[in-house]
Residue, then its C-alpha position, 0 to 999 in steps of 0.5 A: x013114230x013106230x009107223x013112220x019106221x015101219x012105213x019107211x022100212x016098207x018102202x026101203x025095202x021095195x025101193x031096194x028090191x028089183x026097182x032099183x037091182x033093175x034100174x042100176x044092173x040094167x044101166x050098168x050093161x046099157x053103158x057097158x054096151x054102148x061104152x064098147x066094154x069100157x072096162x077093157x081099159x082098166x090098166x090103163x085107168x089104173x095106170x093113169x090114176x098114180x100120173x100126176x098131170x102137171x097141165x091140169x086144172x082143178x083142185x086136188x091131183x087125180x089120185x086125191x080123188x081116187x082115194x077120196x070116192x074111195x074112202x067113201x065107198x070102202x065101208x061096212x058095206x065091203x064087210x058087213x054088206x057082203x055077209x049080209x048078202x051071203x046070209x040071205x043069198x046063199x054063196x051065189x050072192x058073192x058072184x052076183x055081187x063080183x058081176x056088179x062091180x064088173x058092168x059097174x065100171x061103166x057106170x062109175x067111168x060115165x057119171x064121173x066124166x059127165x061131172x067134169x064135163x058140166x063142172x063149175x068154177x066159183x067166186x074163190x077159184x075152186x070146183x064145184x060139180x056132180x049129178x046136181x049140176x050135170x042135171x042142171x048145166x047138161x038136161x037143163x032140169x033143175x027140179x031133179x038137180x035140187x031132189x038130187x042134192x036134197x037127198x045126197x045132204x040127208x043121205x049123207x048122215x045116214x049112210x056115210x056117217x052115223x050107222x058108220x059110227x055105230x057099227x065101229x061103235x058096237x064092235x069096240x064094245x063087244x072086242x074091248x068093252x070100250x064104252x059107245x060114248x068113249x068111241x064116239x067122242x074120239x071119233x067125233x074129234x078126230x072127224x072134226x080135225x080133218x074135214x074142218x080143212x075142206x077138200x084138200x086136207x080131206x083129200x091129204x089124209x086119203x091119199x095115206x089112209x086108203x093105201x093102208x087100210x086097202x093093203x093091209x086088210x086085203x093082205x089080211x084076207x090073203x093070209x087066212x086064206x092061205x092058212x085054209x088055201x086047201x078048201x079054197x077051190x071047193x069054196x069057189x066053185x060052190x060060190x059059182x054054182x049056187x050063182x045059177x042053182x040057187x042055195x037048198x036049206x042046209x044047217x041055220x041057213x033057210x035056203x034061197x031060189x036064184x032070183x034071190x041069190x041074185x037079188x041080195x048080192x046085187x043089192x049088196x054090190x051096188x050099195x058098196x061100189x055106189x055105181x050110179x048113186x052119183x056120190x063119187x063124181x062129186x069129188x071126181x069133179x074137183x080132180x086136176x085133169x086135162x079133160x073129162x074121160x082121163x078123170x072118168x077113167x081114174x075115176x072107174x077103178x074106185x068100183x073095180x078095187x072096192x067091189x072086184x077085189x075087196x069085196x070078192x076077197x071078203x066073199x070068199x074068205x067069209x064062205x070058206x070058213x063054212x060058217x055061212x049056214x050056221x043060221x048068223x046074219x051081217x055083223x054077227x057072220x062076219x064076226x064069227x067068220x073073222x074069229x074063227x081064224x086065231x090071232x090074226x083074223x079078228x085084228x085084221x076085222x077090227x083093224x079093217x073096220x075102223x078105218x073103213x069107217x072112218x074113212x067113210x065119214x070123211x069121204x061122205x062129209x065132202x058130198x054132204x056139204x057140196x050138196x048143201x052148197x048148191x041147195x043154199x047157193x052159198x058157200x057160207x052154208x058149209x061151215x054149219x054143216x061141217x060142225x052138225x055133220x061132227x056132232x052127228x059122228x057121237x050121236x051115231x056112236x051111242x044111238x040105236x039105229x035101226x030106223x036110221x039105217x033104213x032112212x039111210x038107205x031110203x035117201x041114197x036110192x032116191x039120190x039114184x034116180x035122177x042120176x040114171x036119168x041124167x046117165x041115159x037121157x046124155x049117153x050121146x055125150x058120154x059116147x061122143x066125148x069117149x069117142x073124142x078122147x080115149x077111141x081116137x087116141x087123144x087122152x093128153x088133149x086139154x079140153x077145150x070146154x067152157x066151164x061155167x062161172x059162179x059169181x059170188x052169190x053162186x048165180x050162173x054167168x057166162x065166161 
């Protein structure tokens, strides 16, 4: 067994080096560049994700899913991911890690509108959509769509629940004493309550959660930030400059070259915003929308709000307490940079974290079981799954999960590659459909697509 988690950490850890950086940091400028800098429209995006769209068709409203991908994406990784990258990068890594959820935009809005292009109806009235049936119904390539859904259902264990668990887990421990078991069950249960009721009762605690947890922690941010206003200046620029110069060895901190700096926050940044892991359009695909690129537009703001400015405002708050170079690595930077703050700064951590993490675990649940759905082609799989995706909340909470984290890790970058290659191989439609609908000024066009039809053995027949 200990070679197996060796070997695994080995391949993780070469999977998540510049592989990956590349692929995903290169894709993302490839659809910045062909989408004529999609981001330009993001107040118009944003504006659109809080209009409800009475002509629509779909599930759950445009914002549901907003809140849903969001919930997913704002996890450990926009707190502890961020002190990670900052204790290996240097300070350089925060702009590195802004950068990605600048290009990512692109690659948020391409993937989503390819989700609700190539979506499906089922036997029971409800959508069904993703990577997985863009690679089938769009490049017509089932092996990818079926390696794309196996690993987004294994995936999902690791990153979007049980090192979620253990990380709100631990930090219940070391705050209050409160014993693993104690949070797990509670979490568990809590877990079980929600994503039993599907999608819309997922989407209905969403729609309140993400709200509160985003402003409340962002708030947070911004007061002890206004409590240390005076270094703020200093701490951005240094941020700035160690982006292009690198980090010498200064106190506890070993010192890092440019590519390294580069490397680690990237890294950090694509893990959190999950820009072209192909996660988020899966609830994308169940949103109301009158066509593709108005859901692709909300869609893209999930990227903006969870990297652009929730995890640019950890950055900067982590590094203005000075404590970066104090030789302390992710969880413990973070608790240390929190605590340094009196009173507030330690409640907005464990405030912050635990409904990061919880929402997490719900949003993940949703891809994990519309992953499994089309592996099984039966809509019977899910209620299984659902109950095994609980009971693995309490495992997470009181297990040591070393090996699992980077498991996790290993499966949400295999769930990358198809999608990338569904996301250049149909770039011509990404291009073609925005042309169609957002350059020639026709957003309020209902699509005139024929979607698919499953029947109730989940088999594909023509409308």
């Amino acid at each position: 067994m200990e070679g197996i988690a060796q070997l695994v950490t080995k391949i993780d850890g070469w999977l998540w080096g510049w592989p990956l950086v590349i692929l995903l940091f290169g894709t993302h400028l490839y659809l910045t560049f062909r989408l004529k800098f999609i981001q330009k429209h993001i107040g118009k995006a944003i504006k659109l994700s809080v209009t409800k769209d009475e002509l629509a068709t779909g599930d759950v409203s445009q914002f549901s899913a907003l809140a849903t991908a969001l919930a997913a994406t704002i996890g450990t990784g926009n707190i502890v991911g961020v002190a990670t990258a900052i204790a290996l990068g240097g300070p350089g890594a925060v702009f590195w890690t802004w950068m990605t959820g600048v290009f990512g935009i692109a690659t948020k809005y391409a993937e989503s509108l390819l989700s609700v292009k190539y979506r499906v109806k089922t036997a029971d009235g409800t959508m069904a959509g993703g990577p997985m049936y863009v690679l089938e119904y769009g490049m017509k390539n089932k092996p990818l769509a079926y390696a794309f859904a196996f690993f987004g259902s294994i995936a999902a264990f690791g990153i979007g629940n049980t090192v979620q668990a253990n990380s709100i887990s631990g930090m219940m421990n070391t705050q209050f004493g409160t014993p693993t078991w104690v949070t797990g069950i509670g979490l568990a249960v809590l877990t079980g309550i929600v994503i039993i009721g599907g999608v819309k009762r997922i989407a209905s605690v969403c729609d309140k959660l993400v709200p509160f947890m985003a402003v409340f922690y962002v708030i947070g941010c911004a007061i002890i930030l206004t409590m240390t206003f005076k270094t703020i200046p200093a701490t951005i620029g240094l941020i700035v400059s160690n982006a292009f110069t690198g980090t010498a060895a200064v106190g506890g901190f070993a010192g890092s070259t440019i590519m390294l700096t580069a490397r680690y926050g990237v890294a950090r940044g694509l893990f959190s915003n999950e820009s072209g892991l192909g996660s988020a359009p899966i609830v994308a695909a169940a949103a109301q929308t009158r066509n593709p690129v108005r859901q692709a537009l909300v869609a893209s703001t999930g990227t903006f709000w969870d990297t652009v400015i929730v995890c640019a405002i950890t950055g900067i708050t982590i590094v203005n307490t000075g404590l970066w170079n104090t030789g302390l690595n992710g969880g413990a930077l973070t608790n240390a940079a929190f605590g340094n703050i009196p009173v507030i700064g330690p409640i907005v951590l464990t405030i912050g974290l635990l409904t990061f993490v919880f929402s997490t675990i719900l949003g993940w649940s949703y891809y994990g079981e519309k992953c499994v759905e089309y592996l099984f082609h039966s809509k019977k799989a899910i209620l299984p799954y659902r109950i095994i995706y609980t009971v693995a909340v309490y495992f997470g909470a009181v297990m040591s999960l070393a090996f699992v984290w980077d498991l996790a890790d290993l499966f949400n970058g295999l769930m990358a590659i198809p999608n990338i290659i569904s996301l250049i191989a149909l770039s011509n439609v990404i291009v073609k459909e925005t042309k169609d609908y957002l350059w020639d000024d026709h957003l309020d066009k209902i699509t005139d697509e024929v979607m698919v039809e499953l029947d109730s053995n989940m088999m594909a027949k023509s409308k």
